[in-house]
N, C-alpha and C positions, 0 to 999 in steps of 0.2 A: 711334614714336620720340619718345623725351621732347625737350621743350624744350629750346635749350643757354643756357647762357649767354654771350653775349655781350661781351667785354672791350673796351675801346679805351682804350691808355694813351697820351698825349701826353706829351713831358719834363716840362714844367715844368706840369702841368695836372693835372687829378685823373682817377682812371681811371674809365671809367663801365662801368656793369651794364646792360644791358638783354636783354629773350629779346622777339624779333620788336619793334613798336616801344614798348618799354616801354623807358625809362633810367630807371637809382637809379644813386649812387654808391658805389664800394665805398673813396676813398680818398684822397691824394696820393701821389708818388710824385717826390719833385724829386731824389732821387740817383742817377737810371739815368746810366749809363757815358756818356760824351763821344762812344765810338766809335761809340754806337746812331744818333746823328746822322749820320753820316758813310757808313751802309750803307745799302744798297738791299733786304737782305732779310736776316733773321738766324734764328738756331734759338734755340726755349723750351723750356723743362720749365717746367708748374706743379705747382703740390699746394695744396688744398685740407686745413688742419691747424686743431687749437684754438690758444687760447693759450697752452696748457704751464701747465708747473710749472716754476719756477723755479730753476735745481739751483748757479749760479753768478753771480751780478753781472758777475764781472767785473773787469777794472783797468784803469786808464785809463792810454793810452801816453802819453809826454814825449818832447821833442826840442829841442836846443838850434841854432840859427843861426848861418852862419857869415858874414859879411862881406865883399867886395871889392871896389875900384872904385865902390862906391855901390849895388851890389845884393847879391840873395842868392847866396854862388857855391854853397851848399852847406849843406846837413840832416843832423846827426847824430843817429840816436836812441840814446838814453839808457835807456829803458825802454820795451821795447815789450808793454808789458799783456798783457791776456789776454780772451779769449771775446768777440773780435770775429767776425763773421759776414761780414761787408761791408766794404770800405775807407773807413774815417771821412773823414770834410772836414775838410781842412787849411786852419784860417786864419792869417796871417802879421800880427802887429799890431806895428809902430815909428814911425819917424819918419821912414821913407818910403814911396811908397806902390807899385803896382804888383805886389810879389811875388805869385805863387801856386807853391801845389806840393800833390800827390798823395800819398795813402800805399800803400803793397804792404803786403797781409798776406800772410801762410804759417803756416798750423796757427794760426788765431787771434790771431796778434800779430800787431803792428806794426814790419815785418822793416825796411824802409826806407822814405826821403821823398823822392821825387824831384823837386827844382824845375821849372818849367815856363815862369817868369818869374822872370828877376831882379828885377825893380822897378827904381828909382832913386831917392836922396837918402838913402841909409841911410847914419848915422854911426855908428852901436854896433849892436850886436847887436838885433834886434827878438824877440818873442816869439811864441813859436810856440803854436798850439793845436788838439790833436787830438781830434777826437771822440768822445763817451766811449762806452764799447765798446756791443755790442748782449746783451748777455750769455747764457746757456745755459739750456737748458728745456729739459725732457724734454717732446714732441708726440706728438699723436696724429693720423695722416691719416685724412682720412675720404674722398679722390679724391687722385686724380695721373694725370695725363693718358696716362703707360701704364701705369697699376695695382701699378708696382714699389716706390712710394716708401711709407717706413714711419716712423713717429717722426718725421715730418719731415725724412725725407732728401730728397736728389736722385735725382729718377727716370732710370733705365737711359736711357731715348731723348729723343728731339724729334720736332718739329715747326718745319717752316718754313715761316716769316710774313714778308710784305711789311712792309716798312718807307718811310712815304711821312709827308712833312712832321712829320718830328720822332714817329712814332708807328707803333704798331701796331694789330692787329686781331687778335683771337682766340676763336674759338665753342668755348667750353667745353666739351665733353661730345658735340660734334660728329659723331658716327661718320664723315662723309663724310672727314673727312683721312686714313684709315686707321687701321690698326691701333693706332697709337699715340695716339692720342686716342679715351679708353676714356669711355662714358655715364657723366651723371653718376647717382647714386644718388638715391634716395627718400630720401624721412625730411631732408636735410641742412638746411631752414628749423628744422627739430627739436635741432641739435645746439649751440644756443648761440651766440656770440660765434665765427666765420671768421675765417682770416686764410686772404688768397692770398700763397703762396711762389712767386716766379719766379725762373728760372735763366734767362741768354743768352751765347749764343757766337756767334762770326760764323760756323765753320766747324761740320759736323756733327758731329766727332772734337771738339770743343772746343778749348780748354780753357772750361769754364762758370763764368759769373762770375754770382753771387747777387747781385737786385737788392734791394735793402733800402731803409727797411724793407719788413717783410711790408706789406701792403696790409689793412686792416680791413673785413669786410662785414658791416655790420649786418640786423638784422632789418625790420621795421617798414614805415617809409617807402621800405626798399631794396628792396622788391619779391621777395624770395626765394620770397613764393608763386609766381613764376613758374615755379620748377622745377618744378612742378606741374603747368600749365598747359597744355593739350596744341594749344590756338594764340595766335597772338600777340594775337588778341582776347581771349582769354582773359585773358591776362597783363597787357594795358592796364587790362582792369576791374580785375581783382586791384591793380594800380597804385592804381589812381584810390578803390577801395576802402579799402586802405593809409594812402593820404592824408587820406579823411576821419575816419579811427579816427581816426591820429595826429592832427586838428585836431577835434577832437570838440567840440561847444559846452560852453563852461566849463571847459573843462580846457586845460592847459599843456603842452607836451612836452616829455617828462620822460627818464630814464636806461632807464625800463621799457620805453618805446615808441622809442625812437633810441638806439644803444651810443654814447659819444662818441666823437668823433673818427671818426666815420664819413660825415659829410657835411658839405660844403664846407669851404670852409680854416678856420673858425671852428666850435668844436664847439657844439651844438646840447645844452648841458648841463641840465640841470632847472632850467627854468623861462625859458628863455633865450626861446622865444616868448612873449614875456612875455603878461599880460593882456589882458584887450581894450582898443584904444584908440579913445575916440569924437570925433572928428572930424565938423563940420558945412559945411567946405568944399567948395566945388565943383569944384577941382582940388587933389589930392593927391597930392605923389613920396610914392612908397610906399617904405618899408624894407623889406631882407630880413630874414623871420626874423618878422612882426611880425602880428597879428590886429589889424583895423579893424571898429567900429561904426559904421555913419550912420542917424541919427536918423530916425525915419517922415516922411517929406514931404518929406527933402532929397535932391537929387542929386547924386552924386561920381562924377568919373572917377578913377582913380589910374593911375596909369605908373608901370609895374613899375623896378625898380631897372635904373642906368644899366650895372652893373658885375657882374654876379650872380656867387654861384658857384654851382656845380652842386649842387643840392640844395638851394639856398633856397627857400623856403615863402613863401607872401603868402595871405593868407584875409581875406576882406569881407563883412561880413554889414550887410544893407539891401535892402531891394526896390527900389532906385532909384539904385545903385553899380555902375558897369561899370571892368573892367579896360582900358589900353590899353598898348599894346607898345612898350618902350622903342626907342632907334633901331640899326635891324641884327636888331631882336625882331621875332620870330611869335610866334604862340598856334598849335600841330599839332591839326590836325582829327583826325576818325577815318572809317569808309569815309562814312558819312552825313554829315558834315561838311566842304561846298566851298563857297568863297567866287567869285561874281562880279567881275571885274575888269575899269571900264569902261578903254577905250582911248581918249586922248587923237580928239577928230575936229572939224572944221571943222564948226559948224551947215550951211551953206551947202550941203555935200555932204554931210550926213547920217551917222549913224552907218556908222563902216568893220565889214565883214567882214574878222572873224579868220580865217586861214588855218592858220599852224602857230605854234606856241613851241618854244624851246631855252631851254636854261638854264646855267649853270654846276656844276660838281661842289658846292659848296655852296648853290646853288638862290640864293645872292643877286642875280646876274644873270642878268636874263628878256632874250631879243629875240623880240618877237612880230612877221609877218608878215599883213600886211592887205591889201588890194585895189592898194594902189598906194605904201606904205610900209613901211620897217620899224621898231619903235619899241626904244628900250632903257629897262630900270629896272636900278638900282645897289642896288635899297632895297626887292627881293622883293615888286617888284609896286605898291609903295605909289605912286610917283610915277614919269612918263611922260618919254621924250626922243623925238623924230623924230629920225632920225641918218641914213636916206637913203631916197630916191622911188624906184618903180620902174615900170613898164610895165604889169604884173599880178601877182595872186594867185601865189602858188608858197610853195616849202619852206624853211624856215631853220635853220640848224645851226651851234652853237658846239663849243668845246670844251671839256676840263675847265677850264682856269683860266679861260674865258671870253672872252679876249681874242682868238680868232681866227672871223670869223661868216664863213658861206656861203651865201649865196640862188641858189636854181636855182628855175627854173621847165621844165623839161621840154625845155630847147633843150640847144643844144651850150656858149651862151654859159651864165655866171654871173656872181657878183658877190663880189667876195671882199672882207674886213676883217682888218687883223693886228695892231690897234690897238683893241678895242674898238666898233669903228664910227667911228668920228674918220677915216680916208680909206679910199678905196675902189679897189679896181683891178678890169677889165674881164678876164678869161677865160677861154678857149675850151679846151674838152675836144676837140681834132681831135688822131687817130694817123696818120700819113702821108696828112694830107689829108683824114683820115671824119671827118665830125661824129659826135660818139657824146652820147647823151642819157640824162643822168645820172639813177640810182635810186637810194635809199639808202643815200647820201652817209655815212661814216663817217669822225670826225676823231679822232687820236691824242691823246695830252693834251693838248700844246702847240701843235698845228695843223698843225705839220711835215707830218706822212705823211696822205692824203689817200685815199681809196677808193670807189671806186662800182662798180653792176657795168649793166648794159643788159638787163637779160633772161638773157642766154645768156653773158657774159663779164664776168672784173673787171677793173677799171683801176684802177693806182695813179701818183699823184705823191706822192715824195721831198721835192719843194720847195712845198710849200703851195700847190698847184696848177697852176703857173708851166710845167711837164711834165709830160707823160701817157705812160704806156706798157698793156700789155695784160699779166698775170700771171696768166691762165687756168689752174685746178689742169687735172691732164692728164684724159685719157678723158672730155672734157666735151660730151656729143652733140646737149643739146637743152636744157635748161635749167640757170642757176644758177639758184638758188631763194634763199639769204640767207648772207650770209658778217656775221662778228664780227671786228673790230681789237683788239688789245689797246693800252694804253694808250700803251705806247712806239711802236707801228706794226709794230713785227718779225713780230709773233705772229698770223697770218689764219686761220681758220677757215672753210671754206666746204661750203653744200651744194648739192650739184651732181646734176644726171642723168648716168649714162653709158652709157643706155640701156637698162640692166635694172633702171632705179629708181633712187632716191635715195643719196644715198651721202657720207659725209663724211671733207674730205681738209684737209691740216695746213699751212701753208707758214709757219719761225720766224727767215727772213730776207728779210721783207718782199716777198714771194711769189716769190722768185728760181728756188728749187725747192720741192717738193710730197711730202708721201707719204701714203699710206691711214690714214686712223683705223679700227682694225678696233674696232666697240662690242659688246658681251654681249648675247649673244643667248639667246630662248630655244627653242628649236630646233621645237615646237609653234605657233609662231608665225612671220609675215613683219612685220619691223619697217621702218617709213619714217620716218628723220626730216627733221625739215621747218625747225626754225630752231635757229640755235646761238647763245649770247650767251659772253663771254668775262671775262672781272674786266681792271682795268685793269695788273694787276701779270702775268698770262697765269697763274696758277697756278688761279683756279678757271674749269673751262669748263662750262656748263650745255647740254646738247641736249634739245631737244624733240620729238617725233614722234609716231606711232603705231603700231598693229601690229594684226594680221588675221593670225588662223590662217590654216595653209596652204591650208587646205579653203574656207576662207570662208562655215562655216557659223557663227561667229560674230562680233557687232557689233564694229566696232574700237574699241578704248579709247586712251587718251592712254598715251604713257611718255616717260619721260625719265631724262638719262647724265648721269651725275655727275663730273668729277673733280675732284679736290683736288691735285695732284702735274703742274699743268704739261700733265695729256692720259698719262700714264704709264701711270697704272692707271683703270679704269674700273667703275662701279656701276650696274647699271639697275634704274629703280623702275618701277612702276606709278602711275600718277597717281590715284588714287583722291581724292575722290566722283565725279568727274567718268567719263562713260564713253559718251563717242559721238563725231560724227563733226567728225575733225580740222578741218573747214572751218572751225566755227568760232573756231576759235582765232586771233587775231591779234595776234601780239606787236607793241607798238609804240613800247614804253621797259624800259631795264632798267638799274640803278646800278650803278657804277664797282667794285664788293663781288662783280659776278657772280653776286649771290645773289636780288637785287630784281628780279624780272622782273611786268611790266604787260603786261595784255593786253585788246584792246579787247572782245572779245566771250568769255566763255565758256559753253557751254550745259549746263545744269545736269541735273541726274538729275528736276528737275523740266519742264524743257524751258526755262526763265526761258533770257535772254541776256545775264546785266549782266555789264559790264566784271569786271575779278578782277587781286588784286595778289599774289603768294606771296614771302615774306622767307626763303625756305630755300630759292633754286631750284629751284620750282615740285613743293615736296614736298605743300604744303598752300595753299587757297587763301582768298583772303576777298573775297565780294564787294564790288563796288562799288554802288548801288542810285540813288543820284544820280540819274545820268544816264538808267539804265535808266527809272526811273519818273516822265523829262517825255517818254522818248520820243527824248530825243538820242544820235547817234552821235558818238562819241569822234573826231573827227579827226586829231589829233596831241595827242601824250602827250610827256612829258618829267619824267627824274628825276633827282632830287639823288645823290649816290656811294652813301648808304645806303638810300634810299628815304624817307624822313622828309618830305621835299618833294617834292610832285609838282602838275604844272600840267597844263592841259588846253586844248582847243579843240571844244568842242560847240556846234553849231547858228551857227557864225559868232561865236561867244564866246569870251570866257579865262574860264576859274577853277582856283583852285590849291586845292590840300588843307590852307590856315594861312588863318591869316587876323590880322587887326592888332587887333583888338576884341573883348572878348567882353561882348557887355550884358547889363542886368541878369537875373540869375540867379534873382531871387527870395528865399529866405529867406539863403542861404551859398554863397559862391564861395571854391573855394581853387584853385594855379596851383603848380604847380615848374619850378623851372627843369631841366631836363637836356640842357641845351650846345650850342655851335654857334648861340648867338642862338635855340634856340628854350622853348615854355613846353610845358608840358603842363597843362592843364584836370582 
């Protein structure tokens, strides 16, 4: 299965490219619809097209303003032009301020204005101004995510995507969404200058509104040899490769090596990384966009810009020039690349034992768990807070936005926070008087819905632990083995014994009732799954297992269930390289995507046992070797929504997979930015 590409468009942000963790940028994108904010999940169509030929300009519509009471009561248009695409931005400029208003096309024009605000202080008419059109090209597609779009049209279906903090997600070329998201092709880094077309609706039936503009993907520093790429290692080098053409000693980056207007808000036009500049200071703010000399025998640190956009560049050449991370900035490691992080401790009682970390969906708040406290960082590790003491060693668990922590240590009691850690409240998991002693503690985004299970049963509390109840899927004889939350709480997944083996059951209003997931089977074999992970929005559900012919005359191998659709429809793969016996596998973190799944051991076709991270739910793997070759076992794992940050707990340790520094390199160090505060090397 080829690589996909990765999309993530934010409103007001540039959308970024990456396949496994490789990001480039393909654009900006600040006129998606008002409504995109306001939905929790909408349908796309893309297309993948050139840039045409030009067959029409265009004309620009007009509208004159009406007046009342000191605002705008009303827009008439005058001329509503021709070969618009998208509804232009309507600005309203007089001698008052406050007006806004929208435009409706139909068939290309400019059919009406509708106000939105009146404003106030307006004494004459103000002056209206409409966007000037997007004008007409004959295209040529070269994808469309159900293969029906031509010339640049709109394709026949969709696809439905979560919509969370202003944005979305979508793997290009994906096959796991189904049918309608068709591979993407060979050859497309071959076809010149991209543009991505998107369509969105709220409802499946439409009506689809065209977001505009197209989105521009360059070649070069964009990474398109990803498509290529057949793992996300791959595609990192291919990256990193990219970047060092594009900053080649002596040379500039030019139109031939970056299309403009393809990366960050500022286009990167010929010449625009200007020269070298030589520098003999020992502290440097570094520009984006900008190549630095230091002279032999001096030493410079630079700090990366406070403000980046995505796809800014920085390059240093000096054997004695280290990078340092601006604040909210990492530098992303890769599998060989983990940073030690000491934990604040008392000389007096010697350095603490690390027990477990959590983290926040964007990996900027850590609470690490030590012998007798627990500590927080705001700033990804860099700097330490004690925020409460406890008894002993035990577990700790936040949620996505971070703000609600949970320490258990194996009793009935815990220790809850709903605040960040700033107060604390006392506890207890008892159902009609039974202590029950909590495993694998699961929190919903917000902290709200609460889950563990004891071995053989789950519990869930509604109120952030405050009450417990028991929501056991039914026919459950002798063990639960691992149940998944989705992000709201509603959506539980669990697997369970019901005494002729393993089996997974659905519960999508918060375990009130239950019904069987029947998974694809292949009838030559007996399949067992063993964990199930969930996305935070419930649409993708990832299961893990294994499977042993009937006979059991041969060795069992990994598989694992795919859906895309909510648990609808179902896909089973083979896990391949990997092909023995399930024990070792132990999943121990997986990102808020459903697609980033960690797991502390996996054993390899060589018989190795190093940790392994897969970016495609568990289609393909990469190990870890860290840890493997001091000899340490992974304790507790924990990951950011995409997988990009990940922290650890080995040998009574933290370290996380970024780090704040990168020293000196030796002859050339170059760095991009690709979003979310972090850098890439």
């Amino acid at each position: 299965m080829k690589t996909p590409l990765v999309i993530i468009s934010l409103l007001t942000c540039p959308l970024a490219l990456f396949a496994g963790e490789t990001t480039a940028i393909i654009g900006y994108s600040d006129t998606l619809p008002a409504a995109l904010k306001a939905k929790a999940a909408g349908y796309f169509k893309f297309a993948l097209i050139d840039e045409g030929v030009a067959t029409d300009a265009g004309v620009q519509a007009t509208a004159v303003a009406q007046v009342k009471g000191g605002g705008v009561s009303g827009i008439v248009v005058n001329n509503t032009g021709r070969a618009y695409r998208a509804a232009p931005a309507v600005t309203i400029v007089g001698n008052g301020s406050g007006a806004t208003a929208i435009a409706v096309i139909s068939g290309g024009r400019v059919t009406e204005i509708k106000v939105t605000s009146k404003g106030t202080g307006f004494t004459s008419s103000p002056s209206v101004l409409i966007g000037a059109p997007d004008g007409e090209a004959n295209h040529q597609t070269f994808w469309s995510n159900d293969g029906t779009s031509s010339q640049g049209s709109e394709p026949n279906s969709s696809i439905l995507l979560d919509i969370s903090a202003g944005g979305y997600t979508a793997h290009l070329g994906d096959e796991t969404y189904g049918p309608n998201m068709q591979p993407l092709p060979d050859g497309l880094a071959d076809k010149g200058q991209l543009l991505l077309r998107v369509w969105y609706a709220a409802k499946a039936t439409g009506p689809f509104t065209l977001l505009a503009p197209d989105q521009r993907i360059g070649a070069g520093l964009l990474a398109l040899r990803s498509l290529r790429a057949d793992t996300a290692g791959e595609s990192a080098r291919a990256l990193r490769a990219d970047v060092a053409d594009a900053l080649a000693p002596g040379l500039t980056i030019d139109g031939a090596k970056i299309n403009p207007g393809s990366i960050g808000s500022t286009q990167l036009a010929d010449g625009s990384l200007s020269a070298w500049k030589e520098t003999s200071q020992s502290q440097v703010q570094a520009s984006a966009n900008q190549a630095y000399v230091v002279p032999y025998g001096v030493s410079s640190t630079f700090t990366l810009p406070a403000n980046p956009q995505i796809g800014d560049v920085v390059k240093i050449r000096g054997a004695s020039a280290s990078f340092v991370a601006g604040p909210g900035q990492v530098f992303l490691g890769t599998e060989w690349d983990w940073t030690a992080r000491p934990v604040p401790f008392d000389p007096e009682n010697g350095e603490p034992y690390v027990y477990s970390v959590a983290c926040s969906a964007d990996g900027n708040r850590l609470y690490v768990r030590t012998d007798y406290e627990i500590f927080r960082s705001t700033d990804a590790a860099r700097t330490w807070v004690r925020i409460h003491e406890l008894q002993e060693g035990g577990g700790v668990f936040c949620s996505a936005d971070g703000m609600t922590i949970v320490a258990a240590n194996g009793s009935q009691e815990f220790r809850r926070s709903r605040d960040g850690g700033e107060s604390w409240a006392l506890l207890s998991a008892k159902i009609e008087g039974e202590d029950i002693y909590p495993d694998g503690l699961e929190l919903s985004s917000d902290g709200s819905v609460m889950a563990f299970h004891d071995g053989l049963r789950l519990f869930l509390s509604s109120d952030a632990g405050n009450t417990w109840s028991a929501r056991t899927p039914p026919d459950t004889s002798s063990e639960l083995r691992r149940f998944a939350l989705s992000g709201s709480g509603a959506t539980i997944y669990a697997v369970h014994d019901n005494g002729d083996g393993p089996v997974l059951s659905v519960s999508k209003n918060t375990g009130e009732s239950w019904s069987r997931v029947s998974l694809p089977v292949n009838a030559a074999h007996v399949d067992y799954p063993e964990a199930v992970f969930v996305s935070r929005d419930a649409r993708q559900v990832s299961v893990i297992g294994y499977a042993d012919d009937s006979e059991g005359m041969v060795e069992s191998y990994p598989v694992r269930w795919l859906s895309s659709d909510s648990g609808n429809t179902w896909k089973r793969i083979a896990l391949a390289p990997y092909s023995t016996n399930w024990d070792t596998y132990m999943p121990v973190a997986h990102g808020g995507d459903g697609r980033t799944l960690f797991v502390s051991e996996v054993q390899t076709e060589n018989g190795d046992n190093p940790p392994a991270i897969s970016y495609d739910g568990g289609q393909s793997w990469r190990s870890i070797w860290t840890f493997y070759n001091r000899g340490f076992y992974l304790e507790s794992v924990t990951s950011s929504n995409f997988g990009q940050r990940l922290a650890a707990v080995a040998d009574g340790k933290l370290y996380t997979s970024w780090t704040d520094e990168i020293p000196a390199q030796g002859a050339e160090t170059s760095v991009v930015y690709v979003g979310d505060g972090n850098w890439l090397r």
